[in-house]
KOLGU-29095 format. One line per 4 residues: for each residue x, y, z of C-alpha. Coordinates in Angstrom, 1 decimal. Example, Ala and Ser with C-alpha at 12.3 -4.5 7.8 and 13.67 -1.06 7.14 Angstrom:
// residues 2
12.3 -4.5 7.8; 13.7 -1.1 7.1
END
This chain:
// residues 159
125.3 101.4 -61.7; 123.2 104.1 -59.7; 120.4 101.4 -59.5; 122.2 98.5 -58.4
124.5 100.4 -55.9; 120.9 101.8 -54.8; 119.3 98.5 -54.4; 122.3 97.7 -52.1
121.8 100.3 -49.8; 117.9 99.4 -49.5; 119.2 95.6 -49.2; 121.6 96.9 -46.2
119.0 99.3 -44.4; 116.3 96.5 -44.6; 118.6 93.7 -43.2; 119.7 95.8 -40.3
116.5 97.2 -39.6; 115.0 93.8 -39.6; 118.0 92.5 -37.4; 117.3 95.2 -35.0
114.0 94.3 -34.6; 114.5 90.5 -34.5; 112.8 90.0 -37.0; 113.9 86.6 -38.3
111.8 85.0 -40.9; 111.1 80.9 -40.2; 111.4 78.3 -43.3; 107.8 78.6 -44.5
108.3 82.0 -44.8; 111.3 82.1 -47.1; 109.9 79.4 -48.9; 107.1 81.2 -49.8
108.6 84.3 -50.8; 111.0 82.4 -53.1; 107.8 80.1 -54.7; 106.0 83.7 -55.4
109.5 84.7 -56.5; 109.7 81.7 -59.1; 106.0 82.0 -60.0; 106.7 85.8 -60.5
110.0 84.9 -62.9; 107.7 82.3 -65.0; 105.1 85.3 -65.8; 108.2 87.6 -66.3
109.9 85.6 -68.8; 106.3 84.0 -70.3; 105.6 87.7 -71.0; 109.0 88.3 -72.5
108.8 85.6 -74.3; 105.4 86.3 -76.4; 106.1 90.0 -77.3; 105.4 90.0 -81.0
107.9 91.9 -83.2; 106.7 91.1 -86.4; 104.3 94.4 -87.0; 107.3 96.6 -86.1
108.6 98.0 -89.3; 111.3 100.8 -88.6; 114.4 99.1 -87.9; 115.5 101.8 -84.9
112.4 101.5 -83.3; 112.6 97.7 -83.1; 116.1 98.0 -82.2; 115.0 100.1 -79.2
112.6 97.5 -78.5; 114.7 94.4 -78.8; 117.3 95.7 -76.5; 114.9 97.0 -73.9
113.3 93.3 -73.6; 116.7 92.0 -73.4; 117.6 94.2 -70.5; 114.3 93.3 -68.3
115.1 89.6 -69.3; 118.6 90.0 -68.0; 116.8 91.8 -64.7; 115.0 89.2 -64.5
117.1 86.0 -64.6; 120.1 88.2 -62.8; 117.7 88.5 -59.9; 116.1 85.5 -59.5
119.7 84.2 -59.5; 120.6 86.3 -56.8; 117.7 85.5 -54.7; 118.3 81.3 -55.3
121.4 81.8 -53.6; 120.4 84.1 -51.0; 117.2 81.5 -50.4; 119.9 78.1 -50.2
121.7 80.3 -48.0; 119.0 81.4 -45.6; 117.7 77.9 -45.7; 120.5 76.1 -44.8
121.6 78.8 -42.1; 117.6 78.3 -40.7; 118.6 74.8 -41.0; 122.1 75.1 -39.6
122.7 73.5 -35.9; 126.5 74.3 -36.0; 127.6 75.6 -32.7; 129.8 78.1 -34.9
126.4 79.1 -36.4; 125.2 80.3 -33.3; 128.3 82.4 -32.0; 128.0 85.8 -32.2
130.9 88.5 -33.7; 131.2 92.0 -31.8; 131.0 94.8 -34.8; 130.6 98.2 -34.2
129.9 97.3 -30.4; 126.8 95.1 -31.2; 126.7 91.5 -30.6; 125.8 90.0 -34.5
124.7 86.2 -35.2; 126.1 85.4 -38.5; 123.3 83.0 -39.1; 120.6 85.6 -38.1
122.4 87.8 -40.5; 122.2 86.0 -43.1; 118.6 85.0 -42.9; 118.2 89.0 -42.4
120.0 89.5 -45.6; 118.0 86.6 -47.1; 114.7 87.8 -46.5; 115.5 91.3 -47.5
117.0 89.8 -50.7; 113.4 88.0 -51.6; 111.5 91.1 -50.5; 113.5 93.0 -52.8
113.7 90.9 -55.6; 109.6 90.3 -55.2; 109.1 94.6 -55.4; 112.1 94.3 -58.3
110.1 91.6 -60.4; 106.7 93.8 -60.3; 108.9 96.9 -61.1; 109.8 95.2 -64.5
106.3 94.0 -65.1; 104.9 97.5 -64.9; 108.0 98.4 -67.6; 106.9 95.5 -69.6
103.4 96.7 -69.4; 104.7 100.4 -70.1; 106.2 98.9 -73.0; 103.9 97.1 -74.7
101.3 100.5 -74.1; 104.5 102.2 -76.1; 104.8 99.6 -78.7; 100.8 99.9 -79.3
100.5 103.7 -79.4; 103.6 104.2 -81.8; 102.2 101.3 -84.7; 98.4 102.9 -84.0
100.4 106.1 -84.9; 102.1 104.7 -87.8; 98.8 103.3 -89.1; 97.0 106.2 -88.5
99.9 108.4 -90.9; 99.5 105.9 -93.2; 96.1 106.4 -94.0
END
């Protein structure tokens, strides 16, 4: 819960920092961010996906295991879900010639375009996701290191 309420604050402090600076990402940036996003969630789950299981003999070690690869799987599809939405968002606001698209809202005595906003929020959703994705493949990487030591350990006893 920490995490996530975490990521939220680093979501919010990037979007308005990014507003303040008008920095407003164009279509071919987004959609390259989400393509490295979706090429990042293919490794992700590829990776996942070919973790062998079958030399783990103790049952609470494999337990262990099997939930903590369920939990970065989860991380995984939970962001790149996230950031789908947030991209078809973003797009269609970039895309967006509404005139109510364009009005501006007075908060906080600042004049805010809810379509800027939203492409704010929408680039600081990918850029987060992106650092989020390579976050879990460094856990993936620290758990297949873990997974190697402890059976080289349990050979090693053995013998």
């Amino acid at each position: 819960m920490k995490k996530n309420l975490g990521r939220v604050i680093i979501i919010t402090v990037i979007s308005v920092m990014g507003y303040a600076l008008k920095i407003f990402p164009n279509e071919l940036v987004l959609s390259t961010l989400f393509t490295v996003a979706s090429i990042f969630l293919s490794i992700g789950l590829s990776l996942i996906i070919t973790f062998d299981f079958s030399k783990i003999g103790n049952d609470n070690f494999y337990n262990i295991i099997k939930k903590n690869i369920d939990r970065v799987r989860k991380v995984f599809l939970m962001y790149f879900c996230v950031m789908t939405f947030a991209y078809l968002a973003g797009m269609y606001f970039i895309k967006c010639e509404l005139s109510w698209a364009v009005t501006s809202i007075k908060l906080l005595g600042m004049a805010i375009v809810p379509s800027q906003a939203v492409i704010s929020i929408t680039f600081s959703l990918l850029l987060l996701g992106l650092c989020c994705f390579i976050m879990n493949f460094i856990h993936l990487q620290k758990l297949k290191n873990d997974i190697d030591a402890r059976l080289r350990e349990n050979k090693n006893c053995g013998h």
